[in-house]
N, C-alpha and C positions, 0 to 999 in steps of 0.2 A: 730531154725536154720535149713536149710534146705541143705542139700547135696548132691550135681550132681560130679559123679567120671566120667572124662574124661580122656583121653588115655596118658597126663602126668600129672597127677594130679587133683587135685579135688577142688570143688569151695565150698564156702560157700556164702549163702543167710542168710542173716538176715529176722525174722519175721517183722520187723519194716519196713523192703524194700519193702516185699512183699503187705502189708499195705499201704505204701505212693503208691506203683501202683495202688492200687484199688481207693486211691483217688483221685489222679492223671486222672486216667481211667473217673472219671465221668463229671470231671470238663467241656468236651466239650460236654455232653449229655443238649439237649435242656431240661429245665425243673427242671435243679437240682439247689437249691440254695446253699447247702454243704452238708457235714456229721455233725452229733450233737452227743455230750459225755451229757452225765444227768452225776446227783449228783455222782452216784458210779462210772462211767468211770472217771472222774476227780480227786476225790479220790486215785482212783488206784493210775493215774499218777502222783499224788502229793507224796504219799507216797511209793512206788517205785522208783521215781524219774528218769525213762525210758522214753522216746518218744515214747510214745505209740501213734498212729495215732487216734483220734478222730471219737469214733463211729465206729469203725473196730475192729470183732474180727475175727483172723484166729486161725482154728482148724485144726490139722494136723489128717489125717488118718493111718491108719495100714502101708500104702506101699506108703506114703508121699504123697499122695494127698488132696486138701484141701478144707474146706470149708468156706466161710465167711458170717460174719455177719455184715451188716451198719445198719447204725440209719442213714438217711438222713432226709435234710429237702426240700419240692417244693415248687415251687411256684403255687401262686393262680393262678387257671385256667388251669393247668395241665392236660392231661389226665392220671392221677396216673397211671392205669394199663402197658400202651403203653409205659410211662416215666421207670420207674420200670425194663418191656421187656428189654429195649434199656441200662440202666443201668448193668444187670446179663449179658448182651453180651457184652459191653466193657470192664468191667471186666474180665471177663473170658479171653478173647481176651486178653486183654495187659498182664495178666497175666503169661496167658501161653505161647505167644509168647517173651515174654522178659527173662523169667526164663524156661519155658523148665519143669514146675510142672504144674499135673494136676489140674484141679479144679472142682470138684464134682459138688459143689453147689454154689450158692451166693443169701444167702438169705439178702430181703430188708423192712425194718420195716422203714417206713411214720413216724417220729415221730412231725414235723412239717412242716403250710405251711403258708407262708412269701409270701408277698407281696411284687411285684417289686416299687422302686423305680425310678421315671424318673428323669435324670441329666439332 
């Protein structure tokens, strides 16, 4: 939970919000097919039974700033690197401008890549 005190009172952010904006954030990044949970992200949320956002983890710093962690998957023929760039700056970006929390880092871990489909 995250906490911005304003001049009548004060807000709460949920982890989970902060979470759906990172993935929210990449869904228009050319290149991205989603984020992926493996066997223990699943688990978690099985067994917690929280909404835990899939393949995001946020880590809160000393003085509430944050860093996160995705598991995404691309697509074939991506340029990974350039995809990745453009991913850590949407993030960041909606991030910050929607909540008003810093964001350190946003690290991106490839853990798969999926092939489009033509309809």
């Amino acid at each position: 939970m995250f906490t911005k005190v304003l001049p009548y009172g004060t807000v709460h952010i949920a982890d989970q919000i902060v979470a759906l904006i990172a993935s929210l954030a990449i869904v228009e990044v050319d290149g991205v097919a989603g984020t992926v949970a493996d066997f223990k992200d699943e688990m978690i949320r099985v067994v917690n039974k929280k909404s835990r956002q899939k393949g995001i983890l946020i880590e809160k710093g000393e003085f509430e700033e944050i860093s996160i962690e995705m598991k995404v998957a691309l697509y074939y023929g991506s340029d990974i690197v350039e995809t990745c760039k453009a991913i850590q700056a949407a993030v960041k970006y909606e991030i910050e401008s929607m909540t008003g929390i810093e964001v350190n880092s946003v690290h991106v871990k490839v853990e798969q890549i999926k092939v489009k489909t033509h309809e």
